[in-house]
C-alpha positions as CSV (number, residue, x, y, z in Angstrom):
1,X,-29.1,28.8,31.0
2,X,-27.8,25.7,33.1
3,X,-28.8,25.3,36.3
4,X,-26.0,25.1,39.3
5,X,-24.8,21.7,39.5
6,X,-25.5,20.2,42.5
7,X,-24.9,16.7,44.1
8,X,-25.9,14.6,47.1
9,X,-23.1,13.1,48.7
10,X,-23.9,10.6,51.5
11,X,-26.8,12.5,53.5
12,X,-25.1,15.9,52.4
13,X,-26.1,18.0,49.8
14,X,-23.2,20.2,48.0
15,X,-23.3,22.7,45.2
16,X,-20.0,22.3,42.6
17,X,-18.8,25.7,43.7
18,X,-19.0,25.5,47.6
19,X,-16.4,25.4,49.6
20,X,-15.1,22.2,51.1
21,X,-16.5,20.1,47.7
22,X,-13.4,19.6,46.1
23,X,-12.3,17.7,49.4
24,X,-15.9,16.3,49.6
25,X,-15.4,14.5,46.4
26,X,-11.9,13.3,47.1
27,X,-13.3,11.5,50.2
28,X,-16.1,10.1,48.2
29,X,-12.9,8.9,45.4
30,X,-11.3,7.1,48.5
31,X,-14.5,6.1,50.2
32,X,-15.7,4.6,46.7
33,X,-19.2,6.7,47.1
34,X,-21.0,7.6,44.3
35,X,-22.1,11.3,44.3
36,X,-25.9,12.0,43.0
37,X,-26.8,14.9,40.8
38,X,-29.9,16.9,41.6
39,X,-31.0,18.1,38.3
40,X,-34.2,16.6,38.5
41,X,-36.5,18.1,40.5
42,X,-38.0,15.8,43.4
43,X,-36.3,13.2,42.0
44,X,-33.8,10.6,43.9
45,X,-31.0,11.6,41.9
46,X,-29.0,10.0,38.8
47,X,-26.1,8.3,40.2
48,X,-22.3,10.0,38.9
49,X,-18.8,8.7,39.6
50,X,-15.6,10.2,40.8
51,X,-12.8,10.2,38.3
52,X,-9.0,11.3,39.2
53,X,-7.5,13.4,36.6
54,X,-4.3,15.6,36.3
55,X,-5.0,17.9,38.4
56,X,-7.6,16.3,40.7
57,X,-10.9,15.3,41.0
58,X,-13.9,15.5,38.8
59,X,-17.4,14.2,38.8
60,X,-18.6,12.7,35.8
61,X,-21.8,11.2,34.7
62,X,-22.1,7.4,34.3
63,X,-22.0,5.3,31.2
64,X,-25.1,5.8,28.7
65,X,-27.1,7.8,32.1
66,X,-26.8,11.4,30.5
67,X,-30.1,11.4,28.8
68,X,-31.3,11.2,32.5
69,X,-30.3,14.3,33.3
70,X,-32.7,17.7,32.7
71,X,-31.8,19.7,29.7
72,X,-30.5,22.5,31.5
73,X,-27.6,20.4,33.3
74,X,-24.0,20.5,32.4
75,X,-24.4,16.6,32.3
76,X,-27.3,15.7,29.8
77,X,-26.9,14.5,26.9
78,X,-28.8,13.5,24.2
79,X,-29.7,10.2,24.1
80,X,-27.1,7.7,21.8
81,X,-30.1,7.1,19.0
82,X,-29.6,10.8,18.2
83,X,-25.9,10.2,17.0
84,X,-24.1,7.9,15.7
85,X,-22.4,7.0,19.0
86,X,-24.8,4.3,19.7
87,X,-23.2,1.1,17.8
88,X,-19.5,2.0,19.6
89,X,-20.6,2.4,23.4
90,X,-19.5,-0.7,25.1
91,X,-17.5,-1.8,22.2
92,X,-14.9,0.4,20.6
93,X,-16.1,2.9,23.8
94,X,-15.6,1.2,26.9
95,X,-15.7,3.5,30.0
96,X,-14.6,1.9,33.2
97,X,-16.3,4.2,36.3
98,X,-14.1,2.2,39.1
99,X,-10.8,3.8,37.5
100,X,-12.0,6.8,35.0
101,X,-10.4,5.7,32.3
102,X,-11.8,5.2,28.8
103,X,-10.3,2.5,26.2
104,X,-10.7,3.2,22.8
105,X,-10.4,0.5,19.8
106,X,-9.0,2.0,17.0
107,X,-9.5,0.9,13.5
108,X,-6.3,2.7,11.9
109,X,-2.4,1.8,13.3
110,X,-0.5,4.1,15.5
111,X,2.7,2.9,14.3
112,X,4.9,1.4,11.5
113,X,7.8,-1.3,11.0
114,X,11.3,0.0,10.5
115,X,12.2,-0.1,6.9
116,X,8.8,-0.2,5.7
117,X,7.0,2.4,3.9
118,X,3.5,2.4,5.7
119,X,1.1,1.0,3.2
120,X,-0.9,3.7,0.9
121,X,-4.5,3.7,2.5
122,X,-7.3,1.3,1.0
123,X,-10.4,3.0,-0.6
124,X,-11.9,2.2,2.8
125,X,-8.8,3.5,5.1
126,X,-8.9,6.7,3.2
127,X,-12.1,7.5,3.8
128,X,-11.7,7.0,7.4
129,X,-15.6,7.0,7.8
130,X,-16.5,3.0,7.6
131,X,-15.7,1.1,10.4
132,X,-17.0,-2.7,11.6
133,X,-18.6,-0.9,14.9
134,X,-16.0,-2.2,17.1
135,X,-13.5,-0.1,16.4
136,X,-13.4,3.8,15.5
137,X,-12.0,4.9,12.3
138,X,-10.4,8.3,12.2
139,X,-13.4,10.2,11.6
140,X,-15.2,8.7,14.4
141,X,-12.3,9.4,17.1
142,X,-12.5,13.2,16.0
143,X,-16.2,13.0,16.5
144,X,-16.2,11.5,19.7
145,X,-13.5,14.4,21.1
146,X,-15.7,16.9,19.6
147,X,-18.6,15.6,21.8
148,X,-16.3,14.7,24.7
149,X,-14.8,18.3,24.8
150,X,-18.7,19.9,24.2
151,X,-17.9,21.5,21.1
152,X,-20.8,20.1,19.7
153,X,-22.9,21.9,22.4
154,X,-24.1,25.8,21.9
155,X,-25.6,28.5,23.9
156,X,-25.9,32.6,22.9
157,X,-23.8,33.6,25.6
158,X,-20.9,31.5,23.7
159,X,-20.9,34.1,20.5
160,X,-17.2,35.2,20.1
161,X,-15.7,33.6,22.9
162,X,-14.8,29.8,21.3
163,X,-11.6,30.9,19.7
164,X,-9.0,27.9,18.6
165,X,-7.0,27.8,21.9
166,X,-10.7,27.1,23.4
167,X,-11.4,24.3,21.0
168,X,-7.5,23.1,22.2
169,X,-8.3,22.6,25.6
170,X,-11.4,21.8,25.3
171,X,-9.6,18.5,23.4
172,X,-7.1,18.5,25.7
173,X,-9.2,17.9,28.4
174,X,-11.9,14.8,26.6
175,X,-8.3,13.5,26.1
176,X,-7.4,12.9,29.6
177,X,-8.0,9.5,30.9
178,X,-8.7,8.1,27.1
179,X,-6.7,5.2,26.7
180,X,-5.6,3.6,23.2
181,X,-3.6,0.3,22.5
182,X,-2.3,0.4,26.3
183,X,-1.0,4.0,25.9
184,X,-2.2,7.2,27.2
185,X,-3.9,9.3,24.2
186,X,-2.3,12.3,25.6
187,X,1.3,10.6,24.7
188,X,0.3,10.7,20.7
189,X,-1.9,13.6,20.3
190,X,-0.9,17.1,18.9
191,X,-2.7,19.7,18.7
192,X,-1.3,23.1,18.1
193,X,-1.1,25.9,20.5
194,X,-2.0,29.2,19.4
195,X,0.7,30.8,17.3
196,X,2.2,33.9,19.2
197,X,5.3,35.4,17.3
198,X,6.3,36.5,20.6
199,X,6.6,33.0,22.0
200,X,7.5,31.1,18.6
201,X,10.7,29.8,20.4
202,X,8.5,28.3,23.8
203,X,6.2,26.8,21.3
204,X,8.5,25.7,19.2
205,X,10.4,23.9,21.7
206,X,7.3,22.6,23.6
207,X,6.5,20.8,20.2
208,X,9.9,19.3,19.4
209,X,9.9,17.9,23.2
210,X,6.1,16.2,22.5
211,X,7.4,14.8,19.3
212,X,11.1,13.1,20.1
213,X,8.4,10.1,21.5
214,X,7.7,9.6,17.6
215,X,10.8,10.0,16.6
216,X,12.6,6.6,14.0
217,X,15.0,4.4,15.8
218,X,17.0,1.9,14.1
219,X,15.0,-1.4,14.2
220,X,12.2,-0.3,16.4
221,X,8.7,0.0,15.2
222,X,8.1,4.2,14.8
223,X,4.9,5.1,16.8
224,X,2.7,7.7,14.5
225,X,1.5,10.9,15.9
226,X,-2.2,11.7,16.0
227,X,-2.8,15.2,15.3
228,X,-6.0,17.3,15.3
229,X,-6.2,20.5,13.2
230,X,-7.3,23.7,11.2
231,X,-6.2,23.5,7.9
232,X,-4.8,26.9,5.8
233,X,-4.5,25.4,2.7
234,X,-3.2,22.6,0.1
235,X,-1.0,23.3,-2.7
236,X,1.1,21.5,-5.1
237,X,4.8,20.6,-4.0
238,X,7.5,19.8,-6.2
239,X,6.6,16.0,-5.4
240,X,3.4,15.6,-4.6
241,X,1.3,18.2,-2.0
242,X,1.6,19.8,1.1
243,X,-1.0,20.8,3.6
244,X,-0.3,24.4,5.5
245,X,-1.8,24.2,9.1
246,X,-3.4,27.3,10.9
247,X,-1.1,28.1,13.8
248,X,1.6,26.0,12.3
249,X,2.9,27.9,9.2
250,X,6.6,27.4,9.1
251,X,5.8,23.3,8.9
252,X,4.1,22.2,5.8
253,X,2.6,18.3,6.2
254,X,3.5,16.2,2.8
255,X,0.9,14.2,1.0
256,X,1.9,11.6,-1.4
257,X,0.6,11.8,-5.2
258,X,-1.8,9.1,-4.5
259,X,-3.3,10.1,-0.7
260,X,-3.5,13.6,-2.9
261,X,-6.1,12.1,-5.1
262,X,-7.8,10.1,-3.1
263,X,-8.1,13.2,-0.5
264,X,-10.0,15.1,-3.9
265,X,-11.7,12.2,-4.4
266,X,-13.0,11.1,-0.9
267,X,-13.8,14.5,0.4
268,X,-14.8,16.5,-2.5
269,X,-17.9,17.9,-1.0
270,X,-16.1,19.2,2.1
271,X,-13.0,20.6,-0.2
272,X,-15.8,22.3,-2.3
273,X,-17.9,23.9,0.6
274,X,-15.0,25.1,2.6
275,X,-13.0,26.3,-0.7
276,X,-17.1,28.4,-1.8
277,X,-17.2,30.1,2.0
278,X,-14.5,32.0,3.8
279,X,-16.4,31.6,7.0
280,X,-15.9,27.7,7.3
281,X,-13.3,25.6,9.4
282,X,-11.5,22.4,7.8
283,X,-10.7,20.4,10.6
284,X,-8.6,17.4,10.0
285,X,-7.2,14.9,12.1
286,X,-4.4,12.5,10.9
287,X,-1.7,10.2,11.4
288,X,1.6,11.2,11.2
289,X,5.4,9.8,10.9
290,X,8.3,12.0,11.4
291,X,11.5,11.6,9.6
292,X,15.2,12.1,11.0
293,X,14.6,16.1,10.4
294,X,11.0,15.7,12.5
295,X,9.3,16.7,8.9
296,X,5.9,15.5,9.0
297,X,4.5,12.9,6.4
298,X,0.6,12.3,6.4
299,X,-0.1,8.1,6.3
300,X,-3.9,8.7,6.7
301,X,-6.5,11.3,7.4
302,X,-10.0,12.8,7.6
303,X,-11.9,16.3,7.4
304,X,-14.2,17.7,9.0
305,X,-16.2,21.2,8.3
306,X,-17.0,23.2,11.2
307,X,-18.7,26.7,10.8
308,X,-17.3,29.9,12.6
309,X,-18.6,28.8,15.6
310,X,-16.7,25.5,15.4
311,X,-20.2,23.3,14.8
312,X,-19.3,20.6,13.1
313,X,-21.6,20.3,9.3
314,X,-21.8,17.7,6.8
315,X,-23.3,19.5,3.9
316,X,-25.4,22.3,3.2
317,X,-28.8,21.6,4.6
318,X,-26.7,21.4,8.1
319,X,-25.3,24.5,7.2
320,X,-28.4,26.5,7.3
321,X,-30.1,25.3,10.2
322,X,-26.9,25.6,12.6
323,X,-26.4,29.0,11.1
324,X,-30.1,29.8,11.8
325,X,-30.1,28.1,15.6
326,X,-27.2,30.4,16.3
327,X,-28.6,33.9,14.8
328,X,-31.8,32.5,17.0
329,X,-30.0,32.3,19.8
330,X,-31.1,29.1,20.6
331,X,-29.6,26.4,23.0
332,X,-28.4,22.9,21.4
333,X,-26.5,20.2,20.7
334,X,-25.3,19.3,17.2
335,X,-25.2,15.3,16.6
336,X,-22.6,13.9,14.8
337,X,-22.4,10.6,12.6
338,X,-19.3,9.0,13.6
339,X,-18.8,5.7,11.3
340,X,-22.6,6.0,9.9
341,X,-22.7,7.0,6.2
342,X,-26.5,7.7,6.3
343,X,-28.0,11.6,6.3
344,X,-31.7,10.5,6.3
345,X,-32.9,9.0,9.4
346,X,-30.7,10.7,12.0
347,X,-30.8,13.7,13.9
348,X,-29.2,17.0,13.3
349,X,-29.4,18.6,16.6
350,X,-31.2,18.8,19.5
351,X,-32.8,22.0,21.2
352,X,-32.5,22.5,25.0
353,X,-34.5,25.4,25.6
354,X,-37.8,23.9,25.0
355,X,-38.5,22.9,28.8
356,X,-38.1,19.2,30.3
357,X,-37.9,17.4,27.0
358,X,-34.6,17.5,24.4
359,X,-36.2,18.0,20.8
360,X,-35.1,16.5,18.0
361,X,-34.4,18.2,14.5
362,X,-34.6,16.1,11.1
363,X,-33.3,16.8,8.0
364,X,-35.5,14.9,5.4
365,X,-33.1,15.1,2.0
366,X,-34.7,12.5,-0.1
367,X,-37.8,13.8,-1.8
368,X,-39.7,10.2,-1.8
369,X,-39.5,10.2,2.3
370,X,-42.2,12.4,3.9
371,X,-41.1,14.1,7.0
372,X,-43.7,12.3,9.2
373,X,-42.1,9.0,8.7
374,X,-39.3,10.6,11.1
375,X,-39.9,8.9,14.0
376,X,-37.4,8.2,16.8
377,X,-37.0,5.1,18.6
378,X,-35.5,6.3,21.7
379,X,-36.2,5.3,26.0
380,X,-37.6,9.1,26.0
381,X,-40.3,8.1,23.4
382,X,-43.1,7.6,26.5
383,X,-42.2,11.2,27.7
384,X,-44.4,12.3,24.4
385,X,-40.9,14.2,22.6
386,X,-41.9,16.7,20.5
387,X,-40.4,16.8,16.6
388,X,-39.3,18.7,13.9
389,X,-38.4,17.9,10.3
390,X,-37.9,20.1,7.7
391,X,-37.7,18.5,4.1
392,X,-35.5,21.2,1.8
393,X,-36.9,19.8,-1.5
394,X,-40.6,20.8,-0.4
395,X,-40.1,23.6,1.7
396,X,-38.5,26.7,3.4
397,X,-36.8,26.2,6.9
398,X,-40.1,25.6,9.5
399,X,-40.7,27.4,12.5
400,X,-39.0,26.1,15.8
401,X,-40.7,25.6,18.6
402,X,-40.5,28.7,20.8
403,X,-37.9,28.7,23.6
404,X,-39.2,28.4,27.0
405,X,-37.4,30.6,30.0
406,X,-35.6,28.5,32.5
């Protein structure tokens, strides 16, 4: 259970839900204050920042300072050598706490020349997973919204309540303030509202109005829509495939021949897993161009699984220890790769109900590594972290270590 976020403000001490704080922290905006949070008991504080957003105010924590923070605060987070974040802080990631506004360096292009067919992906575009760690392929954008928007994070009391149209704005939200080749994310990002039969014609004209800004001119360069998804299914088309999207079924995205095999080729293990258990999500997120008709053509893409609960996986192994934190009823955070490739070595998730201290959880999946060679190299090291590996080849799942009551 998180504890009530609470800040210091000047001499003044205010709790996020008392009244006056939402003026309190627009005078701290204008005043250029930094608000403290309180989550650490005794301590000074960790110093936050004031951000304007759409429809106000919001503190946020600052750069690479969440790991500061106690377990049980809305702002901790693990630290950056649990995910692959790490390598694109500073460099394709670069927060600016004077404005609030985020820049992100893309590796992929968010538009195409007039006339020109957009070049069919490279073996390295297509798998949208390899990056030169300044820039964030396709994969690692999706990965970074995930973590922005909390999705990776889990508690009990969330069991049947993170639907789609909470993932949405969830999204929504880590999209505000996110920047991207001078233009607001928000301006190229679709992602669909919940279908409603009832409200097909609002939806449908709410979507057409988002996308006349990628529409083709004559002689301009087309900008390409970014869209993040559920996928319903793939299936042959006269020429070549098209993708059905949940919540969008009346507006099939085409696939060329050769994206279609590279797609079978590239992400296999994910089309296998998700195709073998009803229960999983296929998230994808992808470029689009439009054509005079505003049908949608895929240029380039990645998936993602995500279990019922919207966690994202990368294979099995990840499967069954999410799955068994949730029928637990544990409290965690699921770490993601972004642009690194490796399984072994990194983190899976980390628990948050085990008092003062995050704890780690490795996945040892190559039989020649023992599980104690697991070691992380982390600023929390001298706080004596506690660890857990579990090495499928050699054994069943271990026991956690036992929750301790807030």
């Amino acid at each position: 259970m998180a504890s009530e976020a609470a800040y210091a403000i000047g001499n003044q001490r205010w709790a996020r839900n008392a009244p006056g704080f939402v003026e309190a922290i627009a005078k701290a905006y204008q005043n250029h204050l930094r608000p403290r949070c309180l989550c650490q008991p005794g301590g000074p504080g960790v110093d936050m920042y004031v951000a304007r957003i759409l429809n106000g105010y919001a503190v946020k924590r600052m750069p690479n300072t969440g790991c500061q923070h106690a377990t049980n605060c809305p702002s901790f987070e693990p630290p950056t050598e649990f995910s692959g974040i790490g390598p694109l802080v500073g460099t394709a990631i670069v927060e600016n706490p004077v404005t609030g506004m985020t820049t992100l360096k893309l590796d992929f292009p968010m538009s195409k020349l007039p006339g020109r067919a957009a070049q069919p992906p490279s073996a390295r575009a297509s798998n949208s997973v390899v990056a030169n760690g300044h820039r964030l392929g396709l994969r690692a954008l999706l990965h970074y919204l995930w973590d922005q928007g909390e999705l990776t994070h889990w508690k009990p009391g969330f069991a049947g309540r993170r639907t789609w149209g909470t993932v949405r704005k969830h999204l929504l939200q880590a999209s505000e303030n996110k920047f991207v080749h001078g233009h607001a994310l928000l301006g190229s990002l679709y992602i669909p509202e919940v279908f409603s039969a009832t409200r097909r014609q609002e939806i449908d004209a709410s979507r057409l109005m988002q996308w006349a800004n990628c529409m083709p001119h004559p002689g301009q360069p087309q900008r390409l829509l970014l869209m993040i998804a559920e996928v319903k299914e793939i299936t042959p088309a006269r020429v070549g495939h098209r993708m059905i999207i949940k919540h969008l079924p009346d507006l099939p995205l085409w696939l060329s021949d050769l994206l279609s095999r590279r797609i079978y080729i590239r992400f296999e293990r994910e089309l296998m897993q998700w195709s073998m258990n009803d229960s999983l999500r296929l998230i994808i997120i992808t470029t689009l161009s439009l054509n005079e008709d505003r049908s949608p053509t895929i240029h380039e893409l990645s998936l993602m699984i995500a279990t019922s609960e919207w966690l994202p996986i990368d294979d099995e192994y990840e499967k069954h220890l999410v799955y068994h934190l949730v029928i637990k009823g544990r409290s965690f955070i699921k770490s993601l790769r972004y642009d690194n490739t490796e399984s072994d070595g990194s983190v899976c998730a980390t628990l948050l109900d085990c008092g003062e201290n995050p704890i780690p959880l490795f996945i040892c999946r190559t039989p020649e590594v023992e599980e104690s060679s697991f070691v992380v190299k982390t600023s929390l090291r001298s706080k004596n972290l506690g660890e857990w590996a579990w090495a499928p080849h050699k054994t069943s799942t271990p026991e956690l270590l036992s929750p301790i009551d807030p």
